[in-house]
C-alpha positions as CSV (number, residue, x, y, z in Angstrom):
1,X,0.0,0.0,0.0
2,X,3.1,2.1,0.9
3,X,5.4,1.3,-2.1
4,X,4.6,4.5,-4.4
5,X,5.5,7.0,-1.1
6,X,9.0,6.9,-1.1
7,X,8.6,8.4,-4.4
8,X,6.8,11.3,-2.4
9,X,9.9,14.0,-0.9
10,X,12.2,13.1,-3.5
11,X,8.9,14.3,-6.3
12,X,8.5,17.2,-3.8
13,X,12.2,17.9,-4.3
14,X,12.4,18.1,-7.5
15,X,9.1,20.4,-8.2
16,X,11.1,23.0,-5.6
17,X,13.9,22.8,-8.0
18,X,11.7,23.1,-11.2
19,X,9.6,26.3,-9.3
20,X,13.1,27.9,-9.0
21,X,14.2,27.4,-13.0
22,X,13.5,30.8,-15.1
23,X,11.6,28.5,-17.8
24,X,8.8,27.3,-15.1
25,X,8.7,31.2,-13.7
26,X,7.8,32.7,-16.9
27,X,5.1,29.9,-17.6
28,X,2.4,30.8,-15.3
29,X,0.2,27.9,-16.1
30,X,3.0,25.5,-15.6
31,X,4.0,27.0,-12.2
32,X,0.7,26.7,-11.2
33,X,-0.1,23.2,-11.7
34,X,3.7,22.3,-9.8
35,X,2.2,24.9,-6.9
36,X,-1.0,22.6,-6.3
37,X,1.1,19.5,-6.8
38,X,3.6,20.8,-4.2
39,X,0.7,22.1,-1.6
40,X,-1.5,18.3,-2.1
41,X,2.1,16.1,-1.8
42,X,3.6,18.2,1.5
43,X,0.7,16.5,3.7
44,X,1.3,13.1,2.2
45,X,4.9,13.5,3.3
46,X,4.7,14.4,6.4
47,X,1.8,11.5,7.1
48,X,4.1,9.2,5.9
49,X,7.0,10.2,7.9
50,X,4.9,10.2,11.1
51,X,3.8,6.8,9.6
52,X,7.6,5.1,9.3
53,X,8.2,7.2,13.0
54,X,5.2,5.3,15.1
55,X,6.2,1.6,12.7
56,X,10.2,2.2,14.5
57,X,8.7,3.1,18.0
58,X,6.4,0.5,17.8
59,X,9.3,-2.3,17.1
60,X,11.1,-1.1,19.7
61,X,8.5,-1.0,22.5
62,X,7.7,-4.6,21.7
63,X,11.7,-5.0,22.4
64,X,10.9,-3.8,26.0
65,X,8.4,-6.0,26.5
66,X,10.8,-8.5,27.6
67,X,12.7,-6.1,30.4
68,X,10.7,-6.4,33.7
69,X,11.6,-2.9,34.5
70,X,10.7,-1.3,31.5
71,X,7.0,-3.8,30.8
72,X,4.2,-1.8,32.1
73,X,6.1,1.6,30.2
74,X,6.3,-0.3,27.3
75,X,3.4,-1.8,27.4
76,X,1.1,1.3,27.5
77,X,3.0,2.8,24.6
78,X,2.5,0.5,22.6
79,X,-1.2,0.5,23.0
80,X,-1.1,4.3,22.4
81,X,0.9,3.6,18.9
82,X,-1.2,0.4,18.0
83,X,-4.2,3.3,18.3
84,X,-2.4,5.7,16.5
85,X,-1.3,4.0,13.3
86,X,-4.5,3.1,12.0
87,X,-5.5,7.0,12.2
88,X,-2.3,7.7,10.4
89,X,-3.1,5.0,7.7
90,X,-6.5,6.3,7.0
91,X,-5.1,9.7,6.6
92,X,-2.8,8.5,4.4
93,X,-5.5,6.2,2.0
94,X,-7.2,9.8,1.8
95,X,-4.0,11.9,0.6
96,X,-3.5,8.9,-1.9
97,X,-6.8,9.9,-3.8
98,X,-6.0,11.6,-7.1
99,X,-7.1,15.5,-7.2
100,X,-10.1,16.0,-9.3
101,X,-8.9,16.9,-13.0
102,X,-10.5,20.8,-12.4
103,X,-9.0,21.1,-8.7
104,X,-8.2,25.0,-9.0
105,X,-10.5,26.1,-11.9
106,X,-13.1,29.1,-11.8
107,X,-16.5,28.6,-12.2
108,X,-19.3,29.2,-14.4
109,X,-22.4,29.8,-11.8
110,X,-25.9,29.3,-13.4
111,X,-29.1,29.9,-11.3
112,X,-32.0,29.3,-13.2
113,X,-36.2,29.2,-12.0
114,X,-37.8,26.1,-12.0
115,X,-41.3,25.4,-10.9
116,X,-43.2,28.2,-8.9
117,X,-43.4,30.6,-11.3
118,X,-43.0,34.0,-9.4
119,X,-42.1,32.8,-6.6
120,X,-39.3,30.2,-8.1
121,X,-37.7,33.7,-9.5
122,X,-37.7,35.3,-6.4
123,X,-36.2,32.0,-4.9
124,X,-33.8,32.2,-7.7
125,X,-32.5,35.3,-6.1
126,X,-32.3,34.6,-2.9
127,X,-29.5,31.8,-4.1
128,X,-27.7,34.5,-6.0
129,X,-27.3,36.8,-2.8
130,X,-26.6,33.7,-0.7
131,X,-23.8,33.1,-3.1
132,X,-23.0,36.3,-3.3
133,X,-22.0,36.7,0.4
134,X,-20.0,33.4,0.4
135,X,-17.7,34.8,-2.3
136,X,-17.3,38.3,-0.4
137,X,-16.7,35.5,2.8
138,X,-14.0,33.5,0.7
139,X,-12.5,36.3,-1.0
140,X,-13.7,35.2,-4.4
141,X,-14.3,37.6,-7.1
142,X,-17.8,37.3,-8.7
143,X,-18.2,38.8,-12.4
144,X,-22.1,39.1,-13.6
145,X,-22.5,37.5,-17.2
146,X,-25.7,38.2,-17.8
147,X,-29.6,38.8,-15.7
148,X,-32.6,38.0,-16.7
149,X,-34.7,40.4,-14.5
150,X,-38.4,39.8,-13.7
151,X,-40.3,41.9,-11.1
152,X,-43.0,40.8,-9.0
153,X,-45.5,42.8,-7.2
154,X,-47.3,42.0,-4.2
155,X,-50.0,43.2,-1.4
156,X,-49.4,47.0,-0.3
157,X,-48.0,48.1,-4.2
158,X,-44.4,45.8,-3.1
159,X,-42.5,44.9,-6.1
160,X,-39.5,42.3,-5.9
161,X,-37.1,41.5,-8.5
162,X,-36.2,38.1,-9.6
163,X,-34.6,36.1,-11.4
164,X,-35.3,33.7,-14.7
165,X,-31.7,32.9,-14.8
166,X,-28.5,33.9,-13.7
167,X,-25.4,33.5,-15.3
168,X,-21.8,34.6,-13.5
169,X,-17.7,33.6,-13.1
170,X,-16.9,32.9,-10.0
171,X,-13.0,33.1,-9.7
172,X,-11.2,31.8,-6.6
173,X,-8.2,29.6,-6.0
174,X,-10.7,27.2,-4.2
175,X,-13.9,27.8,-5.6
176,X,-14.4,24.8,-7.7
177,X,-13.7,22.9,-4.6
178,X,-16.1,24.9,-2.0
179,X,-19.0,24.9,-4.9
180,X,-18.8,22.0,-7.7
181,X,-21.7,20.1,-4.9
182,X,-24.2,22.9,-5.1
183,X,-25.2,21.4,-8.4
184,X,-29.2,20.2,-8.1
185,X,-32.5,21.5,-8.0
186,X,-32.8,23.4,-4.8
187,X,-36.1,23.7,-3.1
188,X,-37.7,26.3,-0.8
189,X,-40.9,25.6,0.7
190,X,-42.1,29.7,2.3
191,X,-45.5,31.8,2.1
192,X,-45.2,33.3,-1.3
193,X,-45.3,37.1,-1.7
194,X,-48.4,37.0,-3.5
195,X,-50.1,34.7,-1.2
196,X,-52.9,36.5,0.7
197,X,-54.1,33.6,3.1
198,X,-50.8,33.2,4.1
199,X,-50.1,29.1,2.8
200,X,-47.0,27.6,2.2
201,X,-46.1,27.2,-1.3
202,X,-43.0,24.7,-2.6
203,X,-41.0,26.1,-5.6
204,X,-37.5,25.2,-7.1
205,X,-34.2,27.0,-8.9
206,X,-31.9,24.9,-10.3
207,X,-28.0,25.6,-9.8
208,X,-25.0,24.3,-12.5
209,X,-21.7,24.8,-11.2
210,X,-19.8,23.9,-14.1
211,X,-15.2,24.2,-13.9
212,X,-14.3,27.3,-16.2
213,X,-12.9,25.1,-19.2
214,X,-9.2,25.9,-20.8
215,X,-8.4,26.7,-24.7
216,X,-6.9,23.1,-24.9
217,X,-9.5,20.9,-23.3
218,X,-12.7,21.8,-25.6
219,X,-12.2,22.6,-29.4
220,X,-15.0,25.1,-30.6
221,X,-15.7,24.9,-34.4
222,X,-16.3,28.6,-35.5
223,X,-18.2,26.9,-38.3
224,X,-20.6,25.4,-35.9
225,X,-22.1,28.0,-34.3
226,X,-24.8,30.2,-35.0
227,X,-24.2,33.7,-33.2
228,X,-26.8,36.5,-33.3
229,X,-26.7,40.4,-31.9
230,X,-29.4,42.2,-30.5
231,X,-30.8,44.9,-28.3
232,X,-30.3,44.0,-24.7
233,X,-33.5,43.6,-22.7
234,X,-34.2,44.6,-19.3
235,X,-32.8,47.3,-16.8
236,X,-29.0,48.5,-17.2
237,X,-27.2,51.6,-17.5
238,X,-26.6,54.0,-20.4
239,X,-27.0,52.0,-24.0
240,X,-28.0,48.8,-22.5
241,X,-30.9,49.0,-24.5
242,X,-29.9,51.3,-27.4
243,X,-27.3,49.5,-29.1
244,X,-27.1,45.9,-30.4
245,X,-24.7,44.9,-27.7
246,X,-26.1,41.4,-26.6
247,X,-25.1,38.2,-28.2
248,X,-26.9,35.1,-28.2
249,X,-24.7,32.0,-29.4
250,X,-26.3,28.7,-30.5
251,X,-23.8,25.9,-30.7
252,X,-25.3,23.5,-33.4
253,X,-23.8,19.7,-32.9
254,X,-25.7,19.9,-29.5
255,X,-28.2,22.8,-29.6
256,X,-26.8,25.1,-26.6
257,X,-27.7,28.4,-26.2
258,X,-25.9,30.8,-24.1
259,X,-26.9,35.0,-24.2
260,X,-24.9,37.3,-22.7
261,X,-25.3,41.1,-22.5
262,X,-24.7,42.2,-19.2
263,X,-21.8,44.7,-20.8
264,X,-22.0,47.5,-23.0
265,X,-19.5,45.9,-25.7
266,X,-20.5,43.1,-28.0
267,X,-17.0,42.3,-28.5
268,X,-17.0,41.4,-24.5
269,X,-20.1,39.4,-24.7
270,X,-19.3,37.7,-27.4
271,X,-16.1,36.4,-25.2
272,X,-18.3,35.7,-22.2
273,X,-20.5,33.8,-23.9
274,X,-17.5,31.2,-25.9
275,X,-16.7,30.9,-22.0
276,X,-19.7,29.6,-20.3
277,X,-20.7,27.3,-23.9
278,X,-17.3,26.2,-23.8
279,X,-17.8,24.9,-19.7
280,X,-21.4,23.7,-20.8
281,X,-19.6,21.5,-23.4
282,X,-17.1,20.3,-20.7
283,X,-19.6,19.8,-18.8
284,X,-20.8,17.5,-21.1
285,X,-17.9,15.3,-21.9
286,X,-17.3,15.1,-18.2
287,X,-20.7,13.9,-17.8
288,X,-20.4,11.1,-20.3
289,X,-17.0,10.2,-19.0
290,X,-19.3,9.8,-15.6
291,X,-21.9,7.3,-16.8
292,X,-19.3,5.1,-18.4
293,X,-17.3,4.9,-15.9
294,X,-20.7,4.4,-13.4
295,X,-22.0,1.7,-16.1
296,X,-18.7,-0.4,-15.1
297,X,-18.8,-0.3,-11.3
298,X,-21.7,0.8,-9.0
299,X,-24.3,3.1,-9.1
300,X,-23.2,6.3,-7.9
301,X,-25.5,8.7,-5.8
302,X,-25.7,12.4,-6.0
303,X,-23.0,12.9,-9.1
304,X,-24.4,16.6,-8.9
305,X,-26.8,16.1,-11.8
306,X,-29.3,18.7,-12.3
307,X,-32.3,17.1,-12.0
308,X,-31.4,15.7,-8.1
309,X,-33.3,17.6,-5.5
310,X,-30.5,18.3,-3.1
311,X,-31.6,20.8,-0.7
312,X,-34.5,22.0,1.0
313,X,-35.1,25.8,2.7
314,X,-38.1,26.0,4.6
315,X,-38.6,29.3,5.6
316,X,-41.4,29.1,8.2
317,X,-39.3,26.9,10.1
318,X,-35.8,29.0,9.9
319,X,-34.7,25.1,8.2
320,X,-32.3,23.9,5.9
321,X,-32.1,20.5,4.8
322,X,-29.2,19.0,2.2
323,X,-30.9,15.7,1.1
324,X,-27.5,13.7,0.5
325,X,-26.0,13.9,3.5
326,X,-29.3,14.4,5.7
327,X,-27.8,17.4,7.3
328,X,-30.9,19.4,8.8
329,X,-29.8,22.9,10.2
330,X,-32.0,25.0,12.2
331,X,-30.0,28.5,11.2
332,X,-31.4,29.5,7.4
333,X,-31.2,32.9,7.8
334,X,-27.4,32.5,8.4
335,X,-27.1,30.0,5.5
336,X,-28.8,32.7,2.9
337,X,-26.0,35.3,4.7
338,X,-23.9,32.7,3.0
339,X,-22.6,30.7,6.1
340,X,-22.5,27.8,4.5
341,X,-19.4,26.2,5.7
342,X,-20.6,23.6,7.6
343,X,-22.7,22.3,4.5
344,X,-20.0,22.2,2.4
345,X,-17.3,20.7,4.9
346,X,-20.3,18.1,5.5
347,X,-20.6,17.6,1.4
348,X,-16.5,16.9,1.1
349,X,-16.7,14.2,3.3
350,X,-19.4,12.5,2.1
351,X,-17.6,12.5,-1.3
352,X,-14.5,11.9,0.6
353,X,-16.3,8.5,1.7
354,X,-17.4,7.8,-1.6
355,X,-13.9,7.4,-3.6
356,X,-12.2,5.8,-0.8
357,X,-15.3,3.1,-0.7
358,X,-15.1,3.1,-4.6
359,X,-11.2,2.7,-4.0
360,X,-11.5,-0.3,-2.0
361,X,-13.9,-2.0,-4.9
362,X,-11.6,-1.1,-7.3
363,X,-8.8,-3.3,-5.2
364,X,-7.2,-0.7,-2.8
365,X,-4.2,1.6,-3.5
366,X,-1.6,-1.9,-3.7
C-alpha cells in the first residue's frame, strides 16, 4: 500500500527545484499546476514520515516488552501507537486519492427558476445573494455574465425582483472545490409574496456549477455555431438597451444556447458567452465520462446532476435541509447570509467516503 511514497519528498524535491528554473517562472500555467502539486504532496509526506516514526517506536516498545523494568512503560506505549497508526493510515489512503482533474478552476455559476413561477424567481434570487455573500466571505471575485430580470409585485403596491436565470464567473483559488456540490435543484418551501391567506407554497431553482474550461481541453468549431446580436432587454445603464450589444450564441452539434449582454461591448459578450458554452460542453464530456465509468462499477449517488433535488429551505421553520447527507440545520437565515461552511465541509466528506469506498472495490491503493 506504501510502495509509491517513497517516491513522495524526493517528487517534492524536484518540483522546488523546477519552481526555481526561469523556464517554469515565466510559464504561469505550468508554475501553477507544480504549486498545487507541491501544496497536495507536502501532507502526504509528512503522514508518511509520522507513519515510518510510530512503525520504528512501535518495534522497539515490543523490544521492551521483555525487560521487567521497563513492561508496564512499554506496554502502554504501545497501546497508544497500536491506536495511533490506523488513524495515520486512513489519513494517508485519503491523501493517496487523485485530485479532481478541475481542482483549481473558476467557475461558471448558473441559477435558473424552476417550478413556482413567481415565486421560483424570487427563490432564484435569494440563491444569488446567498452566493454572493459566500464569495465576499471567501474572498472570491464574482463577475455578472448576464440577468434576466423579472419583477413581482405584491400586497401594499411591493414589487421584488427576480430572477429567470442567472449566469456569472466565479473566480477563486478554491472555488471549484467549496461549490462544484451545489449542483441540483434546490427547493424552498415559504408563504409566497403573492399569497394573501398566508399558505406555504414549494418552488425550485436549479443551480450548475460547471469548472471554467481551458483553450486546450474543448475545441470550438467557429463553423458550428450560429451567433446573433441584438438589443439588450431589461434594466441597465446608459446604452444597455440602445445598441445591439447582446449576443446570443447557438452551438449547433448539440443545440446550446448561451446569451450574454450584461456589458455595453459586443465584443465582450461575445467572449463571455464562448466561456460559459465552452464549460457547458465540458460539462458535457465530463458527464459522459461519468456514466461510463458508473456503467462499469456501481451506481453512484448524488453525481451533482441537475435534476437531483438536493436541498431543501423551509422558511417558516428557519430550516435547511441537504438531502445527501441528511444534514438538517435549524439556522437559514445565516445559510442565505452565506454561512455555508458547515454544509459544504459536510458535502466533502461525504464525497471523501465515496472514492475511498469506490477505491476499495476497485482493489485498494496496492
Amino acid at each position: 500500500m506504501f510502495e509509491r511514497l517513497e517516491e513522495v519528498q524526493p517528487r517534492i524535491e524536484e518540483i522546488e527545484s523546477l519552481l526555481a528554473t526561469p523556464e517554469v517562472v515565466r510559464d504561469r500555467r505550468r508554475a501553477n499546476t507544480l504549486g498545487r502539486e507541491l501544496t497536495r504532496l507536502k501532507p502526504l509526506a509528512q503522514a508518511y514520515a509520522e507513519w515510518k516514526e510510530a512503525r520504528r517506536s512501535l518495534l522497539e516498545a515490543r523490544t521492551l516488552q521483555g525487560d521487567p523494568e521497563m513492561h508496564d512503560l512499554a506496554q502502554e506505549e504501545i497501546e497508544a501507537l497500536e491506536a495511533r497508526i490506523p488513524t495515520v493510515e486512513a489519513r494517508i489512503r485519503r491523501l493517496l486519492l487523485p485530485p479532481d482533474p478541475y481542482e483549481g478552476r473558476n467557475v461558471i455559476l448558473e441559477i435558473r427558476a424552476g417550478t413556482g413561477g413567481d415565486e421560483a424567481a424570487l427563490f432564484a434570487g435569494v440563491l444569488f445573494r446567498m452566493y454572493g455573500h459566500y464569495c465576499e466571505a471567501k474572498r472570491w471575485s464574482m463577475e455578472v455574465f448576464s440577468l434576466h430580470e423579472v419583477f413581482v409585485g405584491g400586497g401594499g403596491g411591493r414589487t421584488s425582483t427576480g430572477y429567470k436565470e442567472i449566469l456569472c464567473r466565479i473566480s477563486g483559488e478554491t472555488a471549484y472545490a467549496f461549490l462544484r456540490f451545489e449542483s441540483g435543484v434546490h427547493r424552498v418551501q415559504r408563504v409566497p409574496l403573492t399569497e394573501a391567506q398566508g399558505r406555504i407554497h414549494t418552488s425550485a431553482a436549479t443551480v450548475a456549477v460547471l469548472p471554467e474550461a481551458e483553450e486546450v481541453e474543448v475545441h470550438i468549431d467557429p463553423g458550428d455555431l450560429r451567433i446573433d446580436v441584438m438589443r439588450a432587454g431589461g434594466p441597465g445603464g446608459q446604452s444597455v438597451n440602445t445598441t445591439d450589444s447582446a449576443v446570443r450564441i447557438t452551438h449547433i452539434p448539440t443545440g446550446l444556447v448561451v446569451i450574454c449582454q450584461d456589458e455595453k461591448s459586443q465584443h465582450k459578450n461575445k467572449a463571455r458567452a464562448l466561456q460559459v458554452l465552452a464549460a457547458r460542453l465540458l460539462q458535457i464530456e465530463r458527464d459522459r465520462q461519468q456514466a461510463e465509468e458508473a456503467a462499469n462499477r456501481r451506481a453512484q449517488v448524488g453525481t451533482g446532476d441537475r435534476s437531483e433535488r438536493i436541498r431543501t429551505y423551509n422558511f417558516p421553520q428557519n430550516r435547511v435541509t441537504d438531502h445527501r447527507v441528511n444534514l438538517t440545520l435549524y439556522r437559514l437565515d445565516g445559510v442565505l447570509e452565506g454561512d455555508l461552511d458547515e454544509i459544504v465541509t459536510a458535502l466533502q466528506a461525504w464525497h471523501q467516503a465515496e472514492r475511498l469506498q469506490d477505491q476499495d472495490l476497485d482493489g485498494g491503493l496496492s
